[in-house]
mmCIF file of the protein (N, C-alpha, C, O) and its ligand, coordinates in Angstrom:
data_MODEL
# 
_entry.id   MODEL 
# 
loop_
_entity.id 
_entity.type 
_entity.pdbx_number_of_molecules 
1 polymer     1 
2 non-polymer 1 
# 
_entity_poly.entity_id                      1 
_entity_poly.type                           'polypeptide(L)' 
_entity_poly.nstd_linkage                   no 
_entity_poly.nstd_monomer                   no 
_entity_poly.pdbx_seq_one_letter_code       
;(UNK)(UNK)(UNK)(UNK)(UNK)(UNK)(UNK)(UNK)(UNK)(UNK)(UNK)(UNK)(UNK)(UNK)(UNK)(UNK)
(UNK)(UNK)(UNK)(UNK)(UNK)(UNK)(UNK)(UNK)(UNK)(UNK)(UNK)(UNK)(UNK)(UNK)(UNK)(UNK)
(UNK)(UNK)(UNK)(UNK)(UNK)(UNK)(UNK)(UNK)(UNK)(UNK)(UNK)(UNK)(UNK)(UNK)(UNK)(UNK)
(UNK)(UNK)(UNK)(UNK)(UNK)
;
_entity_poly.pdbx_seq_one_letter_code_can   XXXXXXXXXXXXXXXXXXXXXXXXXXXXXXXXXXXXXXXXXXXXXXXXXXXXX 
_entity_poly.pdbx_strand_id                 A 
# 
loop_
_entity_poly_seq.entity_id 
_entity_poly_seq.num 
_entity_poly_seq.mon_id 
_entity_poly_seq.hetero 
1 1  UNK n 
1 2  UNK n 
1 3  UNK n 
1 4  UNK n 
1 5  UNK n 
1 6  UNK n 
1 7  UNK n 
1 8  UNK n 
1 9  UNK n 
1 10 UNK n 
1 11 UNK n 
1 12 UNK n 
1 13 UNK n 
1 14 UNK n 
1 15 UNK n 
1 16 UNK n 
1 17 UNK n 
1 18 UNK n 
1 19 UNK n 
1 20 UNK n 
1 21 UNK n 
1 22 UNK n 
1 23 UNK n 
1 24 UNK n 
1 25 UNK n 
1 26 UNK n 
1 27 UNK n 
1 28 UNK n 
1 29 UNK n 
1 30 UNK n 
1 31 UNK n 
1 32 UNK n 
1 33 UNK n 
1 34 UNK n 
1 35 UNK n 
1 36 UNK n 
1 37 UNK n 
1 38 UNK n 
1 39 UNK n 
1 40 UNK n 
1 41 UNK n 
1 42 UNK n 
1 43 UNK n 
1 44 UNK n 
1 45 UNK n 
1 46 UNK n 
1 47 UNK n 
1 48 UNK n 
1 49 UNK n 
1 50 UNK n 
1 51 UNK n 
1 52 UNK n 
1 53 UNK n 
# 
loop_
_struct_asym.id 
_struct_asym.entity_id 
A 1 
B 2 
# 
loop_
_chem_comp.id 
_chem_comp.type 
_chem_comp.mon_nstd_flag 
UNK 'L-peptide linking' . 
ZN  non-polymer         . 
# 
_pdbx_entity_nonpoly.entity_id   2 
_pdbx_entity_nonpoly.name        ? 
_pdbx_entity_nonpoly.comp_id     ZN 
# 
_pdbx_nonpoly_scheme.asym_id         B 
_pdbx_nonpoly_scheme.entity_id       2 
_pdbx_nonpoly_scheme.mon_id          ZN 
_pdbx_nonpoly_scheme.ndb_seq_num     1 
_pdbx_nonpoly_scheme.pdb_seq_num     101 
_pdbx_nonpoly_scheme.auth_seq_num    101 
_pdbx_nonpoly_scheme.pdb_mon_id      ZN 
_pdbx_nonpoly_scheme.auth_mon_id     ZN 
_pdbx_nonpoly_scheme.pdb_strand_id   A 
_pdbx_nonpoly_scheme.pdb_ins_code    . 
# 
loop_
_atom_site.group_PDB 
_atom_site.id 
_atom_site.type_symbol 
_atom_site.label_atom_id 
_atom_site.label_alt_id 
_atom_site.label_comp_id 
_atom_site.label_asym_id 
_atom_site.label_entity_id 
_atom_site.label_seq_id 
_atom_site.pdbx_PDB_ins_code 
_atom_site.Cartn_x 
_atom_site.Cartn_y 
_atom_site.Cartn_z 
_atom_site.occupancy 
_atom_site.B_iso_or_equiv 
_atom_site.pdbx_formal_charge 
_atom_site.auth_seq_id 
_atom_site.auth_comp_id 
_atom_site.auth_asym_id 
_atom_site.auth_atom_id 
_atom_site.pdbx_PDB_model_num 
ATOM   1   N  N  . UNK A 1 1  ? -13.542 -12.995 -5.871 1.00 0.00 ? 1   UNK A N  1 
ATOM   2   C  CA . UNK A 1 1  ? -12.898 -12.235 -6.955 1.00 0.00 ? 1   UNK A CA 1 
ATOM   3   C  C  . UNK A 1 1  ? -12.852 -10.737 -6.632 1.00 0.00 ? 1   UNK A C  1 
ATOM   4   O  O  . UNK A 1 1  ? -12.013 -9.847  -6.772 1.00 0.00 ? 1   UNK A O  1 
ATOM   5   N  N  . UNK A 1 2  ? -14.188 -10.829 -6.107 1.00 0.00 ? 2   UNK A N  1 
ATOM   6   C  CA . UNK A 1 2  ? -13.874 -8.555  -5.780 1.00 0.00 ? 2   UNK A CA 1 
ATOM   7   C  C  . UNK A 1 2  ? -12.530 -8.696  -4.457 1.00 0.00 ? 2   UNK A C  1 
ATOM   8   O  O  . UNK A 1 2  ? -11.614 -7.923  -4.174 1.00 0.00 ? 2   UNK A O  1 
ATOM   9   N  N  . UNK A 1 3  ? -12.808 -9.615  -4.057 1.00 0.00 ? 3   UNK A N  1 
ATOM   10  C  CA . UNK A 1 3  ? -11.473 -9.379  -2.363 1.00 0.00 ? 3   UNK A CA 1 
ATOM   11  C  C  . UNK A 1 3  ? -10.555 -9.327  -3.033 1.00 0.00 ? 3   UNK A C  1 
ATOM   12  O  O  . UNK A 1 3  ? -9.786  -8.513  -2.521 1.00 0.00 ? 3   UNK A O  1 
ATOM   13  N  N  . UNK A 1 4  ? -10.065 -9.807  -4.099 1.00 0.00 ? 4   UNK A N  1 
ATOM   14  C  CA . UNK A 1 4  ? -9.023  -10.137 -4.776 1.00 0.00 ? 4   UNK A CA 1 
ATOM   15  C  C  . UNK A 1 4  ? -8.248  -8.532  -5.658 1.00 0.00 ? 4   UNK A C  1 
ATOM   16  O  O  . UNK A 1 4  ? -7.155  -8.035  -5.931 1.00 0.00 ? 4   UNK A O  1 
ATOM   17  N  N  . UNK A 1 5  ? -9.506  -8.319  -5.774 1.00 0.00 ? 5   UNK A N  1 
ATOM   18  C  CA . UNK A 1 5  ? -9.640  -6.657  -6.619 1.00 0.00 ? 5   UNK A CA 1 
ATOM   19  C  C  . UNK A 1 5  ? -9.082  -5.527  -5.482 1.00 0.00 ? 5   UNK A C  1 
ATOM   20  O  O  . UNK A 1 5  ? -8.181  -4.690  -5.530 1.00 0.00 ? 5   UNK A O  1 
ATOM   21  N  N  . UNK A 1 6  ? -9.916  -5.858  -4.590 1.00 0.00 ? 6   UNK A N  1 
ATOM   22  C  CA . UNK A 1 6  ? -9.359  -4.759  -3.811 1.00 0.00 ? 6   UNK A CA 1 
ATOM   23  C  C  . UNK A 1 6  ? -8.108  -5.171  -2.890 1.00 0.00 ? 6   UNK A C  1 
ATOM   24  O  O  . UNK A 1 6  ? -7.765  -4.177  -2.250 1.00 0.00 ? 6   UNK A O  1 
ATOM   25  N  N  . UNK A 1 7  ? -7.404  -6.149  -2.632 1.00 0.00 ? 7   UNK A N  1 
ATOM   26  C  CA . UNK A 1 7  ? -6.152  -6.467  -2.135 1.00 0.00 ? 7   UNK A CA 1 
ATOM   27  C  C  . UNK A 1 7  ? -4.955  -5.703  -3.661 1.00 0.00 ? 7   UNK A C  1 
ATOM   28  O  O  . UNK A 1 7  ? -3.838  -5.186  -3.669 1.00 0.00 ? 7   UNK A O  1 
ATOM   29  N  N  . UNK A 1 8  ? -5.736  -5.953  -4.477 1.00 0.00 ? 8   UNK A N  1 
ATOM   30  C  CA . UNK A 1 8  ? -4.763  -5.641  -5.300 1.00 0.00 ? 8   UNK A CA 1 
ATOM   31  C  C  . UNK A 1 8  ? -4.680  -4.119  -5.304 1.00 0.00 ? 8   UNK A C  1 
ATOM   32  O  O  . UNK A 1 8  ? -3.477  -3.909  -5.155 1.00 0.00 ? 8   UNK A O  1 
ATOM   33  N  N  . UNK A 1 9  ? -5.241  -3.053  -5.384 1.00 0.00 ? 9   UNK A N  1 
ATOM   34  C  CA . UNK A 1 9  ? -5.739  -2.144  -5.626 1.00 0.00 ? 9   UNK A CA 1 
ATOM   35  C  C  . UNK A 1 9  ? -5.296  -1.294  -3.938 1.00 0.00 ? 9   UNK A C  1 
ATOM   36  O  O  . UNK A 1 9  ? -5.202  -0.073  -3.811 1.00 0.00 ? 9   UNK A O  1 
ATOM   37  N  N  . UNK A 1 10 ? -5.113  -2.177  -2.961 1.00 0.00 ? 10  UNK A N  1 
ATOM   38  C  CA . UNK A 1 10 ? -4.540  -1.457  -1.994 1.00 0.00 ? 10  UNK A CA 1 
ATOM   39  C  C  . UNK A 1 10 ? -3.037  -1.919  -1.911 1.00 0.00 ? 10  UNK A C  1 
ATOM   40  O  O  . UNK A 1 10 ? -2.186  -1.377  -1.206 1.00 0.00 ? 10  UNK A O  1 
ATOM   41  N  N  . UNK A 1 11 ? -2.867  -2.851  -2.623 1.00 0.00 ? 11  UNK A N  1 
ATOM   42  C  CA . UNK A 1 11 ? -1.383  -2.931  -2.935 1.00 0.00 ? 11  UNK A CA 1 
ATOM   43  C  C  . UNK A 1 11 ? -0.494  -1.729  -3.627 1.00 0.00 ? 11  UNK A C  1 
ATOM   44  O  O  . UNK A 1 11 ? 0.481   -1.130  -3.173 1.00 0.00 ? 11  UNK A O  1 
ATOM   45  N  N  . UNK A 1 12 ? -1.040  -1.617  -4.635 1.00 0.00 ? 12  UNK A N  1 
ATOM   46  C  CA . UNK A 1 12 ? -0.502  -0.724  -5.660 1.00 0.00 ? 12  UNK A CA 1 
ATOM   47  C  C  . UNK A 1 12 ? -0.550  0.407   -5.148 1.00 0.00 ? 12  UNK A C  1 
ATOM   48  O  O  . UNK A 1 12 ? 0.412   1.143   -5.369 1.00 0.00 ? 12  UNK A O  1 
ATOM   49  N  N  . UNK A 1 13 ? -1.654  0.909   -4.318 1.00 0.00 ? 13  UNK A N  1 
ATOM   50  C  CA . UNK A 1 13 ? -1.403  2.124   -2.961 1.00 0.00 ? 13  UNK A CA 1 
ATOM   51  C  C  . UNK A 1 13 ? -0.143  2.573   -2.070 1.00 0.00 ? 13  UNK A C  1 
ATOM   52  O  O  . UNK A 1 13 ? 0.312   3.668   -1.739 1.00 0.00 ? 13  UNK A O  1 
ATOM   53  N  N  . UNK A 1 14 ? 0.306   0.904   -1.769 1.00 0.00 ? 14  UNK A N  1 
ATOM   54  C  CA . UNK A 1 14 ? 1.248   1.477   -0.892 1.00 0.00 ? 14  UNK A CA 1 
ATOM   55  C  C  . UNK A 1 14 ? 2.801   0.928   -1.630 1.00 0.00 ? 14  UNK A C  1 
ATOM   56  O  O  . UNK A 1 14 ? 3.981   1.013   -1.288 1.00 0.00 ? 14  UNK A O  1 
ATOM   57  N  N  . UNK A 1 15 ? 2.156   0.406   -2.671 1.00 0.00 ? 15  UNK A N  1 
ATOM   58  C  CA . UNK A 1 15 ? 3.440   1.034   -3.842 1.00 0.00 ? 15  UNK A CA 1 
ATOM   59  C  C  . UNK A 1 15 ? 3.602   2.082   -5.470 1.00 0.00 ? 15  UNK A C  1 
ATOM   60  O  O  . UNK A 1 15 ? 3.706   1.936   -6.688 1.00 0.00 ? 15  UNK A O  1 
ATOM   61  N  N  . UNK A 1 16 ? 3.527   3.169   -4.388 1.00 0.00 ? 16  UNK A N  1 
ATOM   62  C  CA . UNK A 1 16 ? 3.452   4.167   -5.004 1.00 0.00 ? 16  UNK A CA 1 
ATOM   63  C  C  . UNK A 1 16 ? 4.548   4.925   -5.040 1.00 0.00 ? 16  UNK A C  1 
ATOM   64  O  O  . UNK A 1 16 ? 4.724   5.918   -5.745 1.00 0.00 ? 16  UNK A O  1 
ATOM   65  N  N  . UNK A 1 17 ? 5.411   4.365   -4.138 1.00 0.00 ? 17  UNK A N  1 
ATOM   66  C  CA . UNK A 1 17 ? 6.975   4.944   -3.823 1.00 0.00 ? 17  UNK A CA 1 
ATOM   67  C  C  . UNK A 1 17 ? 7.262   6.090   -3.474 1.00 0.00 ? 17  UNK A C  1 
ATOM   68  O  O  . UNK A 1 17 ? 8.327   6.703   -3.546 1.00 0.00 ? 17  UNK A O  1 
ATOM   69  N  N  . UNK A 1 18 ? 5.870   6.492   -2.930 1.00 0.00 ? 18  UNK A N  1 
ATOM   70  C  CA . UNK A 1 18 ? 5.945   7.813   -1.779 1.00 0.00 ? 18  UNK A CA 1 
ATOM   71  C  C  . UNK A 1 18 ? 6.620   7.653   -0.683 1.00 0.00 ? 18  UNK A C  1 
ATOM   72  O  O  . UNK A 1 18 ? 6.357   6.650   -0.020 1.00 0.00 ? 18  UNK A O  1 
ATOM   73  N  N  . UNK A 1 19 ? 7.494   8.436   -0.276 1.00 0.00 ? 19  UNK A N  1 
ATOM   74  C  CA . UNK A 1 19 ? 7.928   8.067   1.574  1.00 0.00 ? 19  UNK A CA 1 
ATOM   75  C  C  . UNK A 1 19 ? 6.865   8.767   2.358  1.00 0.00 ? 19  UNK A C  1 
ATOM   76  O  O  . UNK A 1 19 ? 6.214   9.749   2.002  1.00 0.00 ? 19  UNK A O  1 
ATOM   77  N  N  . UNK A 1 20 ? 6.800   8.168   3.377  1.00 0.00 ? 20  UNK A N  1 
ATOM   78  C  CA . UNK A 1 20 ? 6.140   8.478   4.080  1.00 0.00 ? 20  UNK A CA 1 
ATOM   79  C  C  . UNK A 1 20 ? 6.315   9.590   4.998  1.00 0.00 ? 20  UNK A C  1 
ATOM   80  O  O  . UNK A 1 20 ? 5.355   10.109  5.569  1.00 0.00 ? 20  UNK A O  1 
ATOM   81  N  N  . UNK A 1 21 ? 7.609   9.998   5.168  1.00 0.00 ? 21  UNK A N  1 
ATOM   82  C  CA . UNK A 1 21 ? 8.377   11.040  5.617  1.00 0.00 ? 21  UNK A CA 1 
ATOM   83  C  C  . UNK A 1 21 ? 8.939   12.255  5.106  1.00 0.00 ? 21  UNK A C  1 
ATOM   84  O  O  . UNK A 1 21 ? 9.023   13.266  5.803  1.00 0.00 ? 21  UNK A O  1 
ATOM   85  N  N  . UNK A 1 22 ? 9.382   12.189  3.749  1.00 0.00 ? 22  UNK A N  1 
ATOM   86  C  CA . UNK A 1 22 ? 9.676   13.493  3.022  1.00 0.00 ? 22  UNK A CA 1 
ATOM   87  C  C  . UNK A 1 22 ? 8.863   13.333  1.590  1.00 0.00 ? 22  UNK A C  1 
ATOM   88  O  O  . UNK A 1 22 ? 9.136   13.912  0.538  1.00 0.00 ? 22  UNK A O  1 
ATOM   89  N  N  . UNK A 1 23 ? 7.903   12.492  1.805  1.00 0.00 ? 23  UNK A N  1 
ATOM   90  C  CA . UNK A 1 23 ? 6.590   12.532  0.729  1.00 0.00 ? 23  UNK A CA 1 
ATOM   91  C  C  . UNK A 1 23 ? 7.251   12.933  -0.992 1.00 0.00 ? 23  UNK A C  1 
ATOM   92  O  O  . UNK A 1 23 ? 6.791   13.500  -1.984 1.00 0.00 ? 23  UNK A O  1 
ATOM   93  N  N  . UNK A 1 24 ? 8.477   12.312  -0.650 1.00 0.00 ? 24  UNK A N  1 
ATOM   94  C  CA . UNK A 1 24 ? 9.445   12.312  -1.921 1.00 0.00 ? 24  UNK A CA 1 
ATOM   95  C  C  . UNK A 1 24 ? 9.361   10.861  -2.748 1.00 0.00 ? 24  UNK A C  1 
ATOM   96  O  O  . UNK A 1 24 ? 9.104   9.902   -2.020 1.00 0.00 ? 24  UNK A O  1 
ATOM   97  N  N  . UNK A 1 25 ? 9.535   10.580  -4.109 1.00 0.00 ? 25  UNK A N  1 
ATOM   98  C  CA . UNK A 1 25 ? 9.228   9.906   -5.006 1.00 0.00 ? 25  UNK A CA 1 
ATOM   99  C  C  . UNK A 1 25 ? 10.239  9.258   -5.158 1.00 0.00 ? 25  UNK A C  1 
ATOM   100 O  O  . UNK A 1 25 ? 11.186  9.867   -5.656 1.00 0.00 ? 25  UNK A O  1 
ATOM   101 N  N  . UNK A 1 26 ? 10.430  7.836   -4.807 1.00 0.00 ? 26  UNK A N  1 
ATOM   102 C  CA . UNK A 1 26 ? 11.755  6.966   -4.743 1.00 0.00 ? 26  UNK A CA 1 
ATOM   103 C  C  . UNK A 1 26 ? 11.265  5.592   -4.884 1.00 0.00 ? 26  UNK A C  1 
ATOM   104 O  O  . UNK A 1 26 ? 10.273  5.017   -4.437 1.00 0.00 ? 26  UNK A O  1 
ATOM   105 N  N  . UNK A 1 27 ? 12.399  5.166   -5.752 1.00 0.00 ? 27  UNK A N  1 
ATOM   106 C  CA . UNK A 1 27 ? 12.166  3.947   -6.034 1.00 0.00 ? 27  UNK A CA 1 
ATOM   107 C  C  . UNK A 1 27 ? 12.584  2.776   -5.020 1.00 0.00 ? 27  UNK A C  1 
ATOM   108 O  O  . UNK A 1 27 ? 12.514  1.562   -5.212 1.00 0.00 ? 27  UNK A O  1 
ATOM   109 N  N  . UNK A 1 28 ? 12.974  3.370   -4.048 1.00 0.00 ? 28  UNK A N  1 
ATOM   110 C  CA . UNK A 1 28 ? 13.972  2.285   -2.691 1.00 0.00 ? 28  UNK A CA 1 
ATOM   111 C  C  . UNK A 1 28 ? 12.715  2.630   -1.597 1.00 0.00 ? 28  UNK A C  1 
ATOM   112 O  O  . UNK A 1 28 ? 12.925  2.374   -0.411 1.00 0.00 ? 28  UNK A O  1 
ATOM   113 N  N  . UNK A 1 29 ? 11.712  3.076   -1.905 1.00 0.00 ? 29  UNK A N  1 
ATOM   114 C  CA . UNK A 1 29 ? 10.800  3.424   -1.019 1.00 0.00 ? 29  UNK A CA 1 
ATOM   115 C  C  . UNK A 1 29 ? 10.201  1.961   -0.904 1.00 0.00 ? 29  UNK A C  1 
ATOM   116 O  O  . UNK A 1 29 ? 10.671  1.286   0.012  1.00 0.00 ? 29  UNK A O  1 
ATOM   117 N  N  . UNK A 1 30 ? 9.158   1.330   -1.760 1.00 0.00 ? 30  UNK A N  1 
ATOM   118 C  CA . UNK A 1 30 ? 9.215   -0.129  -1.899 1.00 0.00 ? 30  UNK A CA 1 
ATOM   119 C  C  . UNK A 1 30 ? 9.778   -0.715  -1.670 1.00 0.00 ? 30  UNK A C  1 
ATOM   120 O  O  . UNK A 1 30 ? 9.367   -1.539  -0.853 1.00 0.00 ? 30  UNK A O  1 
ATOM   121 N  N  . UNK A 1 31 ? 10.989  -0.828  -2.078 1.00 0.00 ? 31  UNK A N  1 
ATOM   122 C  CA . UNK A 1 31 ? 12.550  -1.915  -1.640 1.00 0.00 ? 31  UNK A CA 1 
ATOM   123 C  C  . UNK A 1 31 ? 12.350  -1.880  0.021  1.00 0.00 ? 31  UNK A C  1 
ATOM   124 O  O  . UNK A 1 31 ? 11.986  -2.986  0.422  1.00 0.00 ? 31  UNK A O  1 
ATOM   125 N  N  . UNK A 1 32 ? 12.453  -1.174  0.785  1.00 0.00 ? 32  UNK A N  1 
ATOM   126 C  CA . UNK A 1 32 ? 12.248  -0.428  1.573  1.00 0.00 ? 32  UNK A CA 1 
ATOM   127 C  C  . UNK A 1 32 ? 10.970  -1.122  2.532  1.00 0.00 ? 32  UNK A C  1 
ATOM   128 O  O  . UNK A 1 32 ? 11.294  -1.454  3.672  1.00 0.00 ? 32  UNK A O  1 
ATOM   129 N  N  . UNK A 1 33 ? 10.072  -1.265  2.265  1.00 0.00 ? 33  UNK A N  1 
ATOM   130 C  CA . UNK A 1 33 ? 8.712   -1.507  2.355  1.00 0.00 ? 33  UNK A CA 1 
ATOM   131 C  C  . UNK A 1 33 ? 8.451   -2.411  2.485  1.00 0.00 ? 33  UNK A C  1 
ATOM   132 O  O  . UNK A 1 33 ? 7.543   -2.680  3.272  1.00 0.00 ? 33  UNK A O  1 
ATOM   133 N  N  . UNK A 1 34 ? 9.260   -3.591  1.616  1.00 0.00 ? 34  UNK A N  1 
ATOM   134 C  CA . UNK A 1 34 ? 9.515   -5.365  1.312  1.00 0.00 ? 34  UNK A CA 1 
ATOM   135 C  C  . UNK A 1 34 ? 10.156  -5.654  2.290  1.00 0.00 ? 34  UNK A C  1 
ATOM   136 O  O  . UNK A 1 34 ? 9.800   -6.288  3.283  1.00 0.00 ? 34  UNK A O  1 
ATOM   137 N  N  . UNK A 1 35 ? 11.657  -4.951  1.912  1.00 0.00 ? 35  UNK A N  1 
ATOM   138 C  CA . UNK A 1 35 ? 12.584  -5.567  3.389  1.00 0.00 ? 35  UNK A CA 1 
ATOM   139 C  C  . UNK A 1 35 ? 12.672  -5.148  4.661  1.00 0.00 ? 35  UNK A C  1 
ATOM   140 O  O  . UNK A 1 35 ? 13.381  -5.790  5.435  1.00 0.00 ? 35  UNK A O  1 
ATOM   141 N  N  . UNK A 1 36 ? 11.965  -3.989  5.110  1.00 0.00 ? 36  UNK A N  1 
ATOM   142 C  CA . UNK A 1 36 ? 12.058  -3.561  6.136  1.00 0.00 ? 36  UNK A CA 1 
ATOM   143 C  C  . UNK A 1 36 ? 10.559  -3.011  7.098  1.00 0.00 ? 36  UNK A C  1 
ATOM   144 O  O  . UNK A 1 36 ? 10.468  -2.561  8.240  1.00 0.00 ? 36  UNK A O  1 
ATOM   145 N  N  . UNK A 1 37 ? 9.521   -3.294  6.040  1.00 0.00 ? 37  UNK A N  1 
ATOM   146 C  CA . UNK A 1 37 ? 8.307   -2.811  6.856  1.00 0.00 ? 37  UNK A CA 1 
ATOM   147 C  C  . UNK A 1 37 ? 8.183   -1.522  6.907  1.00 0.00 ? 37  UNK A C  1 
ATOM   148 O  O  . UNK A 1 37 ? 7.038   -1.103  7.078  1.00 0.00 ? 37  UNK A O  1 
ATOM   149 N  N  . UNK A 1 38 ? 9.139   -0.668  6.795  1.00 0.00 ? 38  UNK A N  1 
ATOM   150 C  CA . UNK A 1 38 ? 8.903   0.938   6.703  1.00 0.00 ? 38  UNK A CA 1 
ATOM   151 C  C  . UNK A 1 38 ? 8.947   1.464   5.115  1.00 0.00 ? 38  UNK A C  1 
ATOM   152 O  O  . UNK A 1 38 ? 9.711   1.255   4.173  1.00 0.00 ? 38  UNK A O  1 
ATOM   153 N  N  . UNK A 1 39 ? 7.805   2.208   5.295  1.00 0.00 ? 39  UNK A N  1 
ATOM   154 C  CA . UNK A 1 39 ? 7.449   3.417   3.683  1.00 0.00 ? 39  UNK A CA 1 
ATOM   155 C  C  . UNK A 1 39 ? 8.641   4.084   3.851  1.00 0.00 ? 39  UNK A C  1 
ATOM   156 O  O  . UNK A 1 39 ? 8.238   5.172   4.264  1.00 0.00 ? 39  UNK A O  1 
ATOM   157 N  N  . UNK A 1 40 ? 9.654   4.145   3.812  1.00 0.00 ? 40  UNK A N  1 
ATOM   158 C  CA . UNK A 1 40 ? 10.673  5.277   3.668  1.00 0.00 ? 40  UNK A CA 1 
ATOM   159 C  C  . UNK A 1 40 ? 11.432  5.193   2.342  1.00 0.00 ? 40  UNK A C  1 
ATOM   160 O  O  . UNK A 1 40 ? 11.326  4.183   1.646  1.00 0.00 ? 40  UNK A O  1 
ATOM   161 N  N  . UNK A 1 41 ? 12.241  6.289   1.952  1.00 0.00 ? 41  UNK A N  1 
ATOM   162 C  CA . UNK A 1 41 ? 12.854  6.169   1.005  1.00 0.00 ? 41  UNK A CA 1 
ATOM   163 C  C  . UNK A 1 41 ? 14.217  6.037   1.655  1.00 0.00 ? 41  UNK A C  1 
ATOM   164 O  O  . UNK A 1 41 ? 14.220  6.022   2.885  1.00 0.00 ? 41  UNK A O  1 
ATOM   165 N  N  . UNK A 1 42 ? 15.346  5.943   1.037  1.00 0.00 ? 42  UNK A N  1 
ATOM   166 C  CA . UNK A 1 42 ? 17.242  5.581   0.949  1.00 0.00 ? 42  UNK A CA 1 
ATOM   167 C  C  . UNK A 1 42 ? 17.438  6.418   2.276  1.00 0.00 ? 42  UNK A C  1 
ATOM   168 O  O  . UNK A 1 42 ? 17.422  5.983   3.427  1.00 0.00 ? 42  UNK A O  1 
ATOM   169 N  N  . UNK A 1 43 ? 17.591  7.472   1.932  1.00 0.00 ? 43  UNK A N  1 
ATOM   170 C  CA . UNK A 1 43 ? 18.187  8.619   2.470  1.00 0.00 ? 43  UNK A CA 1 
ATOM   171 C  C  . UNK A 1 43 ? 16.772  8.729   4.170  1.00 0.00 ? 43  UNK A C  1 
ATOM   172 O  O  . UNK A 1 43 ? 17.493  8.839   5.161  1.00 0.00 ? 43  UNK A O  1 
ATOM   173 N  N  . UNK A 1 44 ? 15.688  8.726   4.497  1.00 0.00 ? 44  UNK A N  1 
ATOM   174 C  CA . UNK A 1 44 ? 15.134  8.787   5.035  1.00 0.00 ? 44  UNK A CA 1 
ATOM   175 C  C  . UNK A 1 44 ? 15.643  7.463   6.706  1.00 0.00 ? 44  UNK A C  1 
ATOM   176 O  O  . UNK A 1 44 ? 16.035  7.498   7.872  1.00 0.00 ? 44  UNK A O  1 
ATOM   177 N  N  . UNK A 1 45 ? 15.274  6.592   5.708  1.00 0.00 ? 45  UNK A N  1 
ATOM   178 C  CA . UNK A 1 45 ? 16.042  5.479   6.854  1.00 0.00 ? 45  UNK A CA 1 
ATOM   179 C  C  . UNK A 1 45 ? 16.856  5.372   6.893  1.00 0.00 ? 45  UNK A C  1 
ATOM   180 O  O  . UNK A 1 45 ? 17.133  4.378   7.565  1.00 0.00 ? 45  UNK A O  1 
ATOM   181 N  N  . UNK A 1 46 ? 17.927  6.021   6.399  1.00 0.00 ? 46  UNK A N  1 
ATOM   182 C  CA . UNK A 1 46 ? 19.236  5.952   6.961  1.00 0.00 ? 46  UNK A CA 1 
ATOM   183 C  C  . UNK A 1 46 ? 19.243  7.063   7.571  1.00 0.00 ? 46  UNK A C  1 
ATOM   184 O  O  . UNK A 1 46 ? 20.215  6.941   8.316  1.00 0.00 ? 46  UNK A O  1 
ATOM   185 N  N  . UNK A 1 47 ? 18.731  8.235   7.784  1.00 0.00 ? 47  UNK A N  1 
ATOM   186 C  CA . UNK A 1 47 ? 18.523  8.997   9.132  1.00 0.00 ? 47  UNK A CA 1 
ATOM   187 C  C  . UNK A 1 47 ? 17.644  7.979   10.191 1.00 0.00 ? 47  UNK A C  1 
ATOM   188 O  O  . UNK A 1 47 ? 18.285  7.823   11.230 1.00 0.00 ? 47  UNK A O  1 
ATOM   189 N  N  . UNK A 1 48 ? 16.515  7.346   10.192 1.00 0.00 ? 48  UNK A N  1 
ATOM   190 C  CA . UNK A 1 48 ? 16.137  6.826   11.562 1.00 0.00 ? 48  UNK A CA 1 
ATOM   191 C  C  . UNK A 1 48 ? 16.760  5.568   11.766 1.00 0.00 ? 48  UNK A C  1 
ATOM   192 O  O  . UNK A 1 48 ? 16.370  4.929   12.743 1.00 0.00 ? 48  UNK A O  1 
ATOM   193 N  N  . UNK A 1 49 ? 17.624  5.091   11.069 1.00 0.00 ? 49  UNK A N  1 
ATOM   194 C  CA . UNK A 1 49 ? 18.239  3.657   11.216 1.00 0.00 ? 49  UNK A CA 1 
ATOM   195 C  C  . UNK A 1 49 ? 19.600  4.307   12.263 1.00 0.00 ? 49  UNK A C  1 
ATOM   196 O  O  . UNK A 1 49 ? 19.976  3.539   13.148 1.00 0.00 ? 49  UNK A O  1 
ATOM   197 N  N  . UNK A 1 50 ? 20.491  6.032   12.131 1.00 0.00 ? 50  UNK A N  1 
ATOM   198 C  CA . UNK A 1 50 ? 20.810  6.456   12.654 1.00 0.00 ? 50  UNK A CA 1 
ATOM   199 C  C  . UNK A 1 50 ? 20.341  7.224   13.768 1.00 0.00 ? 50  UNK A C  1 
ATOM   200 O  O  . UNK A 1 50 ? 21.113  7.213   14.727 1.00 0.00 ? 50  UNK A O  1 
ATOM   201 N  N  . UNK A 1 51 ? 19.289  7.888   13.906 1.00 0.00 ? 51  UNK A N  1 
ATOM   202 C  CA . UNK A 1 51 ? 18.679  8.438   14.711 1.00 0.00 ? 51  UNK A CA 1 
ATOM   203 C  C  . UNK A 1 51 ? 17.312  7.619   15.051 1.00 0.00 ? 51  UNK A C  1 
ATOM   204 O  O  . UNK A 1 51 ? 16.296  7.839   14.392 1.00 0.00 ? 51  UNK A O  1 
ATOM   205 N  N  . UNK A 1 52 ? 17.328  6.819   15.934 1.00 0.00 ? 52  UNK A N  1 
ATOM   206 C  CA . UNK A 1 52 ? 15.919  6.623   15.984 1.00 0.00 ? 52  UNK A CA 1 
ATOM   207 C  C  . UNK A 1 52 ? 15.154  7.183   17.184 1.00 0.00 ? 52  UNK A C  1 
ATOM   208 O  O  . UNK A 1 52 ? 15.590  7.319   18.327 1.00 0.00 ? 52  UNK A O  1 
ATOM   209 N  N  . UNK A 1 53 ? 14.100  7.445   16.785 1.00 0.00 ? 53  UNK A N  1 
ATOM   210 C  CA . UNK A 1 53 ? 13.704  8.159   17.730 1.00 0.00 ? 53  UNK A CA 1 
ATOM   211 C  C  . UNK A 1 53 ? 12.726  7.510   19.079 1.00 0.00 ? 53  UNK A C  1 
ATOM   212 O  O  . UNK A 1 53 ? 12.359  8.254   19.988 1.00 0.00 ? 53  UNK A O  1 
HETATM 213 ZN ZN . ZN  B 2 .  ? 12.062  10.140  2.571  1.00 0.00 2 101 ZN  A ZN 1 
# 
């Protein structure tokens, strides 16, 4: 039950819909996160989806 607590509790961490890149507050940051494995927000990955580095 505590593993359970803290899976949850680091969930909600990394949906916080921070990017990880312009540490801007977006709701596609998650979306983002689900479908693609990267913390980014809209506008962020669509610069490295264009530019990758
Ligand atoms: Zn961003």
């Amino acid at each position: 039950m505590t593993d359970d607590v803290d899976v949850n509790n680091k969930i909600e961490k990394e949906l916080d819909n921070i990017c990880e890149d312009c540490k801007n507050i977006d709701e596609s940051v998650t979306e983002n996160l689900i479908l693609s494995g990267y913390k980014l927000c809209k506008s962020c990955k669509t610069s490295k989806t264009l530019f990758p580095i």
